[in-house]
C-alpha positions as CSV (number, residue, x, y, z in Angstrom):
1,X,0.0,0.0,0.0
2,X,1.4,3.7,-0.9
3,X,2.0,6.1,1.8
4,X,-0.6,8.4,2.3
5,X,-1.0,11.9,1.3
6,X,-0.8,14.1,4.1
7,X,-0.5,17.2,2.8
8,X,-1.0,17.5,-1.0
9,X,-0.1,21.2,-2.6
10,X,-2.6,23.0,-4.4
11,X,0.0,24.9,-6.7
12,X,-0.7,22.7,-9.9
13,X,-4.3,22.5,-9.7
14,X,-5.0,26.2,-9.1
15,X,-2.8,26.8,-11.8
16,X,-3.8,24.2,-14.4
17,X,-7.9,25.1,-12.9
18,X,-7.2,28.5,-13.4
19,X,-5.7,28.4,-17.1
20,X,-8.6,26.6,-18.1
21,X,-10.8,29.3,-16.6
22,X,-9.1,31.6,-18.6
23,X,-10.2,30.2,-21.8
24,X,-7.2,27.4,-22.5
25,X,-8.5,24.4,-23.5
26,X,-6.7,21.3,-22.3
27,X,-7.5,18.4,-25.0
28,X,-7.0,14.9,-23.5
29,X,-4.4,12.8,-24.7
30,X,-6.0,10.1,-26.5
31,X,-8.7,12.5,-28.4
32,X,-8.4,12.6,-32.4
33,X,-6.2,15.8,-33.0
34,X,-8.0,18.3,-34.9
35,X,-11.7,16.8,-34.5
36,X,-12.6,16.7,-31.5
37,X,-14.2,13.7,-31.6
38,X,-13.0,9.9,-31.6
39,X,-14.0,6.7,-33.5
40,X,-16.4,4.4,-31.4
41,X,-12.8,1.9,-31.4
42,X,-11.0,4.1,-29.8
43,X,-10.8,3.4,-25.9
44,X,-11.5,6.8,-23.3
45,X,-8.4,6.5,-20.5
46,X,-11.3,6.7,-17.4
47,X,-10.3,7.5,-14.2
48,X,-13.5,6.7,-11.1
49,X,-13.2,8.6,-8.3
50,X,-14.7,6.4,-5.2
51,X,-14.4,2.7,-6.0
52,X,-15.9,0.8,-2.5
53,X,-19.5,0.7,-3.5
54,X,-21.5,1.9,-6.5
55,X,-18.7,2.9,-8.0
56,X,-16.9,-0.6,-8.8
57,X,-20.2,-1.4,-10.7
58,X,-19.9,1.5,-12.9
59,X,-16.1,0.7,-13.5
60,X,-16.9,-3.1,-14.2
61,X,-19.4,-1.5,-16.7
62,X,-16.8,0.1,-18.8
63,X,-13.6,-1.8,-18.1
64,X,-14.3,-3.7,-20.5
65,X,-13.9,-2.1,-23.3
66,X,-12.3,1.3,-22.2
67,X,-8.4,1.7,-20.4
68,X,-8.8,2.1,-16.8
69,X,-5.8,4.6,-16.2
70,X,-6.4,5.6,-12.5
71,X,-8.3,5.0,-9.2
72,X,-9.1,7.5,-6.8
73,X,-10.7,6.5,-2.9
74,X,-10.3,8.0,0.9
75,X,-11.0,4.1,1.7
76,X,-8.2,1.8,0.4
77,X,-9.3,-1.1,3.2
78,X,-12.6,-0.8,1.6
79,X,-11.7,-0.6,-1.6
80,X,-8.8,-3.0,-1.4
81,X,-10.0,-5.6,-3.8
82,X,-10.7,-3.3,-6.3
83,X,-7.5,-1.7,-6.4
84,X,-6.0,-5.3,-7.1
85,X,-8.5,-5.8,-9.6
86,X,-6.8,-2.8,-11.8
87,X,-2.9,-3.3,-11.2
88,X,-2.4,-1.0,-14.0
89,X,-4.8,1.6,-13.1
90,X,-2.6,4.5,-10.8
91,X,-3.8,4.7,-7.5
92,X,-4.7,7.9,-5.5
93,X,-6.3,9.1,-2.4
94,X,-6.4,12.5,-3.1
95,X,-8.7,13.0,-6.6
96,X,-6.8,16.6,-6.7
97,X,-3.7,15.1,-7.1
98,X,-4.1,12.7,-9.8
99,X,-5.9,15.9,-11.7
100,X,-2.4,17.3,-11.0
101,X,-0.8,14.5,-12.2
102,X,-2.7,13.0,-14.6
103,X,-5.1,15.4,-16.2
104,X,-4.1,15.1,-19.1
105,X,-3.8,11.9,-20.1
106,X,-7.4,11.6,-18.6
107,X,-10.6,12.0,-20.9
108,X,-13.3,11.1,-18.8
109,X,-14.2,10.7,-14.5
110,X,-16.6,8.8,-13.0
111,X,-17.5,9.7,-9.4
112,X,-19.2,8.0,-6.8
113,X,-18.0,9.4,-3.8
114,X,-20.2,10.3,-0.6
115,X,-23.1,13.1,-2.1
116,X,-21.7,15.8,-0.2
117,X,-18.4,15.7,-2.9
118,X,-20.4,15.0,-5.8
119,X,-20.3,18.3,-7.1
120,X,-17.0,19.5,-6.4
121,X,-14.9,16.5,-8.1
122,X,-17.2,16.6,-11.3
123,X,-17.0,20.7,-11.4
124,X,-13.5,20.5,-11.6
125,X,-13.0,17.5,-14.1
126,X,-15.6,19.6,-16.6
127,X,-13.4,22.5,-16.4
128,X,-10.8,20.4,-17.4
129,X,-12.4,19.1,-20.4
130,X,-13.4,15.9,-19.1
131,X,-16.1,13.9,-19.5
132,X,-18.4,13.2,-16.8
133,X,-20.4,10.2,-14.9
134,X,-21.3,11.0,-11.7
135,X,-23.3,8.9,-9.6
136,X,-27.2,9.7,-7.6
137,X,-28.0,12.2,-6.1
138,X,-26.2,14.3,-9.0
139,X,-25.1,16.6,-6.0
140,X,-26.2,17.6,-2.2
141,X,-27.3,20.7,-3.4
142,X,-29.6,23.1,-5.1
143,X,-26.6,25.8,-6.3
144,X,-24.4,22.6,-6.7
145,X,-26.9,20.9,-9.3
146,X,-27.4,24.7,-11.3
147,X,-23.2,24.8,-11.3
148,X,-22.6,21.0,-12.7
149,X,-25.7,21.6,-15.1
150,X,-24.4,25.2,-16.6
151,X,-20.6,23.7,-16.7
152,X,-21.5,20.6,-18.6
153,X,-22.8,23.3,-21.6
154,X,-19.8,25.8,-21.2
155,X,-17.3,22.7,-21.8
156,X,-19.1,20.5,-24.0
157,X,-18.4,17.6,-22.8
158,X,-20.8,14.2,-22.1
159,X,-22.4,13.8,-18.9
160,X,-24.3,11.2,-17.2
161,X,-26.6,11.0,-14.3
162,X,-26.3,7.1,-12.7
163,X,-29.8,6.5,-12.3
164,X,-29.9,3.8,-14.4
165,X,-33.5,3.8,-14.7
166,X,-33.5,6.7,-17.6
167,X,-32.5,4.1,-19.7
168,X,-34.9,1.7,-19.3
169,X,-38.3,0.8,-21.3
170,X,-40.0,1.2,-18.1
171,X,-39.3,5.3,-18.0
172,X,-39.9,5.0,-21.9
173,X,-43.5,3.7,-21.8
174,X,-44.2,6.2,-19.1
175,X,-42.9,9.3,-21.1
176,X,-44.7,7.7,-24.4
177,X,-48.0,6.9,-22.6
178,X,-48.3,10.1,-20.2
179,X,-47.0,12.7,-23.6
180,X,-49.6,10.9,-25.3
181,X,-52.6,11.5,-23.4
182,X,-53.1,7.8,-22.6
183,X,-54.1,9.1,-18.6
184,X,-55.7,12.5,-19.8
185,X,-54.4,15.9,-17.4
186,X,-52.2,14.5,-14.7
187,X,-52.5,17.3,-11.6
188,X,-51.2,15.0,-8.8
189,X,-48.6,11.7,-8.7
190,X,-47.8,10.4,-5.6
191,X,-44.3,8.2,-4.9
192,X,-43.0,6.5,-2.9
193,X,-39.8,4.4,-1.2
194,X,-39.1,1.5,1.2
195,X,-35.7,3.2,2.1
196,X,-33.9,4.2,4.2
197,X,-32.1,0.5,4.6
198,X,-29.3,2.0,6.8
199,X,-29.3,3.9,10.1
200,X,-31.4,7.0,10.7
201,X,-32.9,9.3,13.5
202,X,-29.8,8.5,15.2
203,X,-28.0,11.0,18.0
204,X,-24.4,12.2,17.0
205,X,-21.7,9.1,17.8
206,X,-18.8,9.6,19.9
207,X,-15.9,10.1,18.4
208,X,-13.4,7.1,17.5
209,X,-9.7,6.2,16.4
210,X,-9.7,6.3,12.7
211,X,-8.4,3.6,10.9
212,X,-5.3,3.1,9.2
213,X,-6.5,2.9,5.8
214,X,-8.9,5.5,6.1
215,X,-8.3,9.3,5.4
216,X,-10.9,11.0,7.4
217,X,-10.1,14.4,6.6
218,X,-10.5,13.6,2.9
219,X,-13.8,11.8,3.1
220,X,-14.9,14.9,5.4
221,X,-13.8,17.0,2.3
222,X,-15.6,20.5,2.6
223,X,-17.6,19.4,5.0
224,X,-17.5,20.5,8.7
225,X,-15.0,18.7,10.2
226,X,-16.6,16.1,12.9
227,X,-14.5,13.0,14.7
228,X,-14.8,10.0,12.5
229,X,-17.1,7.3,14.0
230,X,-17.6,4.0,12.1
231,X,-21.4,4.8,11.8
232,X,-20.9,7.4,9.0
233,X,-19.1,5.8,6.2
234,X,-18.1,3.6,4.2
235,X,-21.8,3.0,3.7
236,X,-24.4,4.9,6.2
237,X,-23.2,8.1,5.1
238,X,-26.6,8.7,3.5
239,X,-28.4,9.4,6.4
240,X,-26.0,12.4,7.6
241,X,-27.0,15.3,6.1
242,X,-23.3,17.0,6.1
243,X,-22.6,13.7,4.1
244,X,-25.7,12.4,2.6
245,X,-29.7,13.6,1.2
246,X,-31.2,10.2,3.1
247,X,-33.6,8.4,1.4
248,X,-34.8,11.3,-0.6
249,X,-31.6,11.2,-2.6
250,X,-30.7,7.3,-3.0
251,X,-34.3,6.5,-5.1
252,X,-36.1,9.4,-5.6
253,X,-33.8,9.9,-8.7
254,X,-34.5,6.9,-9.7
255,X,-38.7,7.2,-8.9
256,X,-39.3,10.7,-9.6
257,X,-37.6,10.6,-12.7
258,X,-40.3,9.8,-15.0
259,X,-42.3,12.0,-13.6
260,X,-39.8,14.8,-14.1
261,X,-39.5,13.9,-17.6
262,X,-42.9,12.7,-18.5
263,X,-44.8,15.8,-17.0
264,X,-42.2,18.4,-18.7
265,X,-41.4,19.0,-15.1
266,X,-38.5,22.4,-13.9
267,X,-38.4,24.2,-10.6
268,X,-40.9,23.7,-8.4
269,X,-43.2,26.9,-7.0
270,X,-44.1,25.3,-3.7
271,X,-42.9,22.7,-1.3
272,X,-43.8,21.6,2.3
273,X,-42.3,18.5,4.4
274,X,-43.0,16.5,7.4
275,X,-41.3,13.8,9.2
276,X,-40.9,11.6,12.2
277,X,-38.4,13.4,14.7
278,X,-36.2,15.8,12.8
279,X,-32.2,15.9,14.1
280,X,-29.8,18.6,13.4
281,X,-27.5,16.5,12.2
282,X,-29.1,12.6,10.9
283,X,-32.1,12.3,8.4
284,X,-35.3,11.4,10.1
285,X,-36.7,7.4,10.1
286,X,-39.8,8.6,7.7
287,X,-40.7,11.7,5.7
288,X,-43.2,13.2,3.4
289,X,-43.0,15.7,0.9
290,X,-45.0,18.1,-1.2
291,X,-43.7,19.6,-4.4
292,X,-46.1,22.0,-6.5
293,X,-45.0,22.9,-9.9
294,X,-46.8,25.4,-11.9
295,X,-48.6,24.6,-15.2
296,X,-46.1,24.4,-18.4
297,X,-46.9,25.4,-22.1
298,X,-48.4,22.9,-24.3
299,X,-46.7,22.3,-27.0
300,X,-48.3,22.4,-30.7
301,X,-50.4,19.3,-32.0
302,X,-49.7,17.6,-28.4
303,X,-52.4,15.2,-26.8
304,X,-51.7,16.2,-23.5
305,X,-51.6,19.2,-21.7
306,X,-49.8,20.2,-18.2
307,X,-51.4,21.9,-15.6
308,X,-50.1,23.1,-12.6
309,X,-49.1,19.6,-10.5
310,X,-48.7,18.1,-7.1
311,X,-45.9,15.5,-6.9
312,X,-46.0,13.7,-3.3
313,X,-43.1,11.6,-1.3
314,X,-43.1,9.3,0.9
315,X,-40.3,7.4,2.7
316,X,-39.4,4.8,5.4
317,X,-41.9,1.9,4.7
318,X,-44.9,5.1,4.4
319,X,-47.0,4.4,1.5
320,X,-49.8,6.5,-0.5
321,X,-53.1,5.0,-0.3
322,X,-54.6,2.3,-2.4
323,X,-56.9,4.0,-5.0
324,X,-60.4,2.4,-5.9
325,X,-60.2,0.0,-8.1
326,X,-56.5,-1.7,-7.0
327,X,-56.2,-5.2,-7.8
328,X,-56.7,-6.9,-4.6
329,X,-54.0,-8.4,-2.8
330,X,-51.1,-6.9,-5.3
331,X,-48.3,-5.2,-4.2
332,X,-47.3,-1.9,-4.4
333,X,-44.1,-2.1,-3.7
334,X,-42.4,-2.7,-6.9
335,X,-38.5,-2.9,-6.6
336,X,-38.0,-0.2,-4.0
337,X,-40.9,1.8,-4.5
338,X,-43.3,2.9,-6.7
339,X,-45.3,6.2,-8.6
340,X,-49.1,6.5,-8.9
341,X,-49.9,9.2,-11.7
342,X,-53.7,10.8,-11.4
343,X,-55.0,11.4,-14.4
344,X,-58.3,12.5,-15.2
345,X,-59.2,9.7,-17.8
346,X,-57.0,6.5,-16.1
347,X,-54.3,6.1,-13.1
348,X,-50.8,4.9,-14.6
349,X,-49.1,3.0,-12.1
350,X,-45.1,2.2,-12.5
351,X,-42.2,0.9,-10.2
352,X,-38.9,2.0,-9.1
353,X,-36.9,2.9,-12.0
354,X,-39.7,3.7,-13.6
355,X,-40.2,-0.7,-14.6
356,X,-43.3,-2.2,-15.2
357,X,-45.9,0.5,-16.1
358,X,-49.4,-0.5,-16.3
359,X,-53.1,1.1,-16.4
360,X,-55.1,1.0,-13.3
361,X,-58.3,0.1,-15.8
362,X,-55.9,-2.4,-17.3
363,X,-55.8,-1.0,-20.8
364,X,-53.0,-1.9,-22.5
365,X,-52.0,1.3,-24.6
366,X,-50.3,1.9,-28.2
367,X,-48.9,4.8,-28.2
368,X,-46.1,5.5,-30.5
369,X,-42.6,5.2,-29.7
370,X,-40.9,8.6,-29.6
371,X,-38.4,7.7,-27.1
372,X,-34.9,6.6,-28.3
373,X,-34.2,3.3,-27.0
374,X,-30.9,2.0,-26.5
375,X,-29.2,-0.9,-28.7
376,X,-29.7,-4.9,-27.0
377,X,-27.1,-4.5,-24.3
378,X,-25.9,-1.3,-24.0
379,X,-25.5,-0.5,-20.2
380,X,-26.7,3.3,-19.2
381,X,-23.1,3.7,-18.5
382,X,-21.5,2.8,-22.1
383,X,-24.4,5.3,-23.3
384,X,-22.0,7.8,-21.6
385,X,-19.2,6.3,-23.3
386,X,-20.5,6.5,-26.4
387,X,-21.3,9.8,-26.0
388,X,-18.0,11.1,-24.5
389,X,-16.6,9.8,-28.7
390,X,-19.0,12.3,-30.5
391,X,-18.1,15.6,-31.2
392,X,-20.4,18.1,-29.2
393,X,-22.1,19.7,-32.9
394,X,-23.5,16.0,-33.5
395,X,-23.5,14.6,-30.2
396,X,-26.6,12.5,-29.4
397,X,-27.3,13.2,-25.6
398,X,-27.8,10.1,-23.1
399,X,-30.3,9.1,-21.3
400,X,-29.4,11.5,-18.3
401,X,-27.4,13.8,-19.5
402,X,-27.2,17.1,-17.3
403,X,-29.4,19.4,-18.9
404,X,-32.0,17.1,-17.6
405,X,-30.3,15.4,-14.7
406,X,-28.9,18.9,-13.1
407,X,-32.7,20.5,-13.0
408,X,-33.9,16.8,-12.1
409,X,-31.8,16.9,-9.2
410,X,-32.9,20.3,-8.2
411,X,-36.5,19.1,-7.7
412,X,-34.7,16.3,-5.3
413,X,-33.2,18.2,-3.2
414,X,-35.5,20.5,-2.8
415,X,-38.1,17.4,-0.5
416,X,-34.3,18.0,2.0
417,X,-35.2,21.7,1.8
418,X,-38.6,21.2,2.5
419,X,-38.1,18.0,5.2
420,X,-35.7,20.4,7.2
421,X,-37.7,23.2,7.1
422,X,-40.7,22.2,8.2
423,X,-40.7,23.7,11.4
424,X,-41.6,27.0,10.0
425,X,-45.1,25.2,10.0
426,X,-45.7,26.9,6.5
427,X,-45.7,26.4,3.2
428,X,-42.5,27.1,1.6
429,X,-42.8,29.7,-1.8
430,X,-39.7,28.7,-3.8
431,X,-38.0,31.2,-6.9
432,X,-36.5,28.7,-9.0
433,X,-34.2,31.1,-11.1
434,X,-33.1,33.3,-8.5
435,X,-32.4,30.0,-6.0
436,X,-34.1,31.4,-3.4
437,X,-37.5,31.2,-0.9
438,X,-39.9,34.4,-1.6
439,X,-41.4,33.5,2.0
440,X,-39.1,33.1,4.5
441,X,-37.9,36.3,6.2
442,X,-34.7,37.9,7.5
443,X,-36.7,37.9,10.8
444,X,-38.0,34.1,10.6
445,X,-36.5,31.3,13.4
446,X,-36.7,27.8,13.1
447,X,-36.4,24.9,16.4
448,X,-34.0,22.2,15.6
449,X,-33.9,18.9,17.5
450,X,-30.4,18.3,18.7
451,X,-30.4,15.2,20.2
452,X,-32.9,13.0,21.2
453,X,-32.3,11.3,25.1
454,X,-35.2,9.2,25.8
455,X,-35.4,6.6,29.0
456,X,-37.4,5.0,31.5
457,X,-37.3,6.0,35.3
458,X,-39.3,4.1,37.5
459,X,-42.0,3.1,34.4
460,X,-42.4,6.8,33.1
461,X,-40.7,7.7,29.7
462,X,-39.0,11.0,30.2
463,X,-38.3,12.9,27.1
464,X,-34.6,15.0,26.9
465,X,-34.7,17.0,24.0
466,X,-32.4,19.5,23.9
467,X,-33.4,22.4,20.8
468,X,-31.6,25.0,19.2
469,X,-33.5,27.9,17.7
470,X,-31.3,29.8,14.7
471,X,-32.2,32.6,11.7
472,X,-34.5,30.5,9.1
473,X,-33.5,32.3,6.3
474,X,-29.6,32.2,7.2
475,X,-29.8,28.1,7.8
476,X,-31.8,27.9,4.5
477,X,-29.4,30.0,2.2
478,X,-26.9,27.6,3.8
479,X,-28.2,24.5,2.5
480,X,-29.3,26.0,-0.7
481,X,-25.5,26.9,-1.2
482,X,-23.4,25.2,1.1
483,X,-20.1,26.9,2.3
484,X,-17.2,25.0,1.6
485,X,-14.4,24.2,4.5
486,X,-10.9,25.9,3.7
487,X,-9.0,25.1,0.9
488,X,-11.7,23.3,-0.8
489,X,-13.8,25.7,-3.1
490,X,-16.0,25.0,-6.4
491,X,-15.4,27.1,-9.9
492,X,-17.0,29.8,-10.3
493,X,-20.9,29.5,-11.5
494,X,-20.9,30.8,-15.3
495,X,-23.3,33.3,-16.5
C-alpha cells in the first residue's frame, strides 16, 4: 500500500484550474487531434473517483472495453479488492492530485464518492475538459446541481446521471404513454420508497480512532470537520446530512424521474415537508413531501396538456393510499418503490426505476414510440461512453445527461429543503431562477432537535430533547448553497 498523502499542494491544480478558466483548453491525450471527436474503437483512458460501493459497478461496466488509467478513494481497506482488480490503473487518495498529475492523459471521471463531494470532483474535471459520470443524487445541493448543469454546456463535454432507470423501457412507456394523453391531465402523482435501509434518526456518535487505511479528513472534504465514527461511512453516510440527502436522494432519482421527464417538469413553485423526529444533524426514520410545480406550455399538435401539478413523497416503509379499483392483494411495492400518476381519464401505475408501467383500468396502450431506446445490451453507463466519442455539434445526448439530470436533481433536493424546514409550519414559496425562498424572512427562526435522550425511570418515559433555535432564512441560504471548508472551493458559476 502507498504512503498516504498528508499534505498534497494546491499549486498545480490552481494553476492548471485556473488556465482553463481563462479560456485554455486542455484536449485529453487520447482524443483525435483536430476533430474533437474519436472513432467508437478508440478506448477513453477513465479514471473513477470512489471505487468501495456503486462505483466498482460502474467501473466493471466500462472496463471492458475502455483503459482504466487511474483510481481514486479516501477508503483503500474498503476498496482494497478493487484496487487489485486494476494493477495497472494508478492509485490515489487524493482526486486533486491525480488531476495534477494525470489530467491530461485523462478523458473522462466517474464519481461516486459520498453526495456531499459529488459536485465538487465533477466541477473540476468539466473544467478540465473531461467527460463526466457522476453517480445519484447528481449533487447535495440546489446551487451545486445549477453549477454542474451550466458547466456541462460551457465545456461541451458528455455527462451522465447514474440513475440507471433513464435508460430503461419502463421510463420510456411512461414518457410515451403520459406525452400521449393515454391518462388524460395528470394534476397529482404520488411516490413513494421503502428506504432508508441503513441507520437514521440517530444522536451524533462519539468520536473514535480512525483507521489506518482510512483518510478522514478527505472523506470529510468541505464538509464540517466532525471526529470520524464507524457509523458514517463507508456506507451509512446517506443518512448524515453533512454527508448524505437520506432516502430522498438514493431513489427518488430513480422514482421521480419519470415524472420529471414525463410531465415536462423544472423548478418547483411550492414545497412543504414533514417527518418523524427531525435531528440537526441525521435524516429522520420517515418523511413526506410536497412539491407544487406550476402549469407548463403545451406544446403544438400535443395530446396532452400540463397543468399546474402536485408530486408527493413518501419514505421509510410510508406508502400513498390504495386507490379504488386496486387489484386486490397486489403489491405496491415494486423494486423499491413505486409512482401513482392521477389522471383525469386513467391512473398509470409504475415501479422503481420507472419498470413495469401499467393502467389502473388495465388497458394496455399503443402509443407511438418517440423515445430513443438504447441498442440490446448497452448499459446506461457505455451510453456515456458512447457519448464522451462524439463531437459536441452532432452529439446524441444520453439518457441522463445534465441538462435534464442537473434541474432533475434540483427538484430532489428540494423534498431535503422542505423535510428540514418544516418547522416554519408553513408552506415554503420557492423562486427557481433566483435559488431562493420568496417566503421566508430575514426575521424568521426555526427549532432544531439536537439530540434525542429518551429513557425510563421508575416506568415513566422521560423525554430530553435538547433544541436550538437559529435565523430561518440564514440556515436555509446555507443548505441552498453550502459553504465549503478551507482550501476546498467549487469554480465559479458561469453566466
Amino acid at each position: 500500500m502507498k504512503e498516504k498523502s498528508k499534505q498534497i499542494t494546491r499549486r498545480n491544480f490552481i494553476g492548471t484550474t485556473g488556465a482553463v478558466a481563462a479560456g485554455l483548453t486542455i484536449i485529453p491525450g487520447s482524443v483525435v487531434s483536430g476533430m474533437g471527436h474519436r472513432a467508437p474503437s478508440d478506448k477513453l483512458n477513465i479514471a473513477v473517483v470512489g471505487i468501495g460501493g456503486m462505483g466498482n459497478s460502474n467501473l466493471r461496466a466500462v472496463a471492458p472495453t475502455e483503459n482504466i488509467v487511474a483510481l481514486c478513494d479516501v477508503d483503500w481497506g474498503y476498496s482494497k479488492k478493487v484496487f487489485e482488480a486494476h494493477p495497472n490503473a494508478k492509485r490515489y487518495w487524493d482526486w486533486r492530485k491525480m488531476y495534477d498529475e494525470m489530467g491530461k492523459s485523462i478523458d473522462a471521471v466517474i464519481v461516486a464518492t459520498a453526495d456531499h463531494t459529488h459536485a465538487i470532483i465533477a466541477a473540476h474535471a468539466m473544467t478540465l475538459g473531461k467527460h463526466v459520470y457522476v453517480q445519484k443524487p447528481l449533487t447535495h445541493t440546489v446551487y451545486e446541481s445549477r453549477l454542474l448543469t451550466k458547466l456541462a454546456d460551457k465545456y461541451k463535454v458528455a455527462t451522465q446521471m447514474g440513475n440507471q432507470g433513464s435508460s430503461g423501457e419502463g421510463v420510456n412507456l411512461t414518457v410515451e404513454w403520459l406525452q400521449n394523453g393515454e391518462i388524460g391531465e395528470v394534476r397529482q402523482v404520488e411516490t413513494f420508497t421503502d428506504r432508508p435501509i441503513w441507520p437514521q434518526g440517530l444522536n451524533v456518535p462519539n468520536g473514535e480512532w480512525v483507521p489506518d487505511t482510512l483518510n478522514w479528513d478527505l472523506f470529510v472534504g468541505p464538509a464540517k470537520m466532525r471526529p470520524y465514527n464507524s457509523l458514517y461511512t463507508p456506507w451509512n453516510w446517506r443518512g448524515w446530512w453533512d454527508f448524505g440527502t437520506g432516502a430522498l436522494g438514493d431513489m427518488a432519482c430513480h422514482i421521480l424521474h419519470p415524472v420529471f421527464k414525463g410531465l415536462k417538469l423544472m423548478y418547483p413553485i411550492k414545497a412543504q415537508g414533514s417527518s418523524t423526529l427531525l435531528l440537526t444533524d441525521c435524516a429522520p426514520n420517515a418523511q413526506m413531501v410536497k412539491l407544487t410545480f406550476p402549469a407548463r406550455p403545451t406544446p403544438k399538435r400535443s395530446k396532452m396538456t400540463y397543468p399546474e401539478v402536485e408530486v408527493i413523497w413518501y419514505d421509510g416503509g410510508l406508502q400513498p393510499a390504495k386507490p379504488a379499483g386496486w387489484p386486490a392483494g397486489k403489491n405496491m411495492n415494486n423494486a423499491g418503490g413505486g409512482a401513482i400518476f392521477h389522471g383525469t381519464k386513467d391512473k398509470l401505475i409504475s415501479g422503481c426505476y420507472g419498470r413495469d408501467p401499467w393502467l389502473l383500468s388495465g388497458r394496455v396502450p399503443t402509443s407511438p414510440k418517440t423515445e430513443r431506446r438504447l441498442p440490446d445490451g448497452v448499459s446506461h453507463e457505455m451510453d456515456w461512453v458512447r457519448a464522451c466519442k462524439e463531437s459536441p455539434e452532432s452529439r446524441v445526448k444520453p439518457k441522463s445527461d445534465f441538462s435534464e439530470a442537473g434541474p432533475f436533481n434540483e427538484m430532489v433536493v428540494m423534498g431535503v429543503l422542505a423535510v428540514r424546514l418544516q418547522g416554519l409550519n408553513k408552506e415554503l414559496e420557492w423562486d427557481g431562477d433566483k435559488m431562493e425562498f420568496k417566503n421566508v424572512s430575514a426575521d424568521d427562526k426555526v427549532r432544531l432537535t439536537i439530540s434525542d435522550n429518551f429513557t425510563i425511570i421508575d416506568g415513566d418515559p422521560k423525554f430530553d430533547r435538547p433544541n436550538l433555535t437559529i435565523n430561518a432564512q440564514e440556515f436555509a441560504n446555507e443548505m441552498i448553497k453550502h459553504t465549503y471548508r478551507a482550501p476546498w472551493s467549487l469554480p465559479d458559476m458561469p453566466a
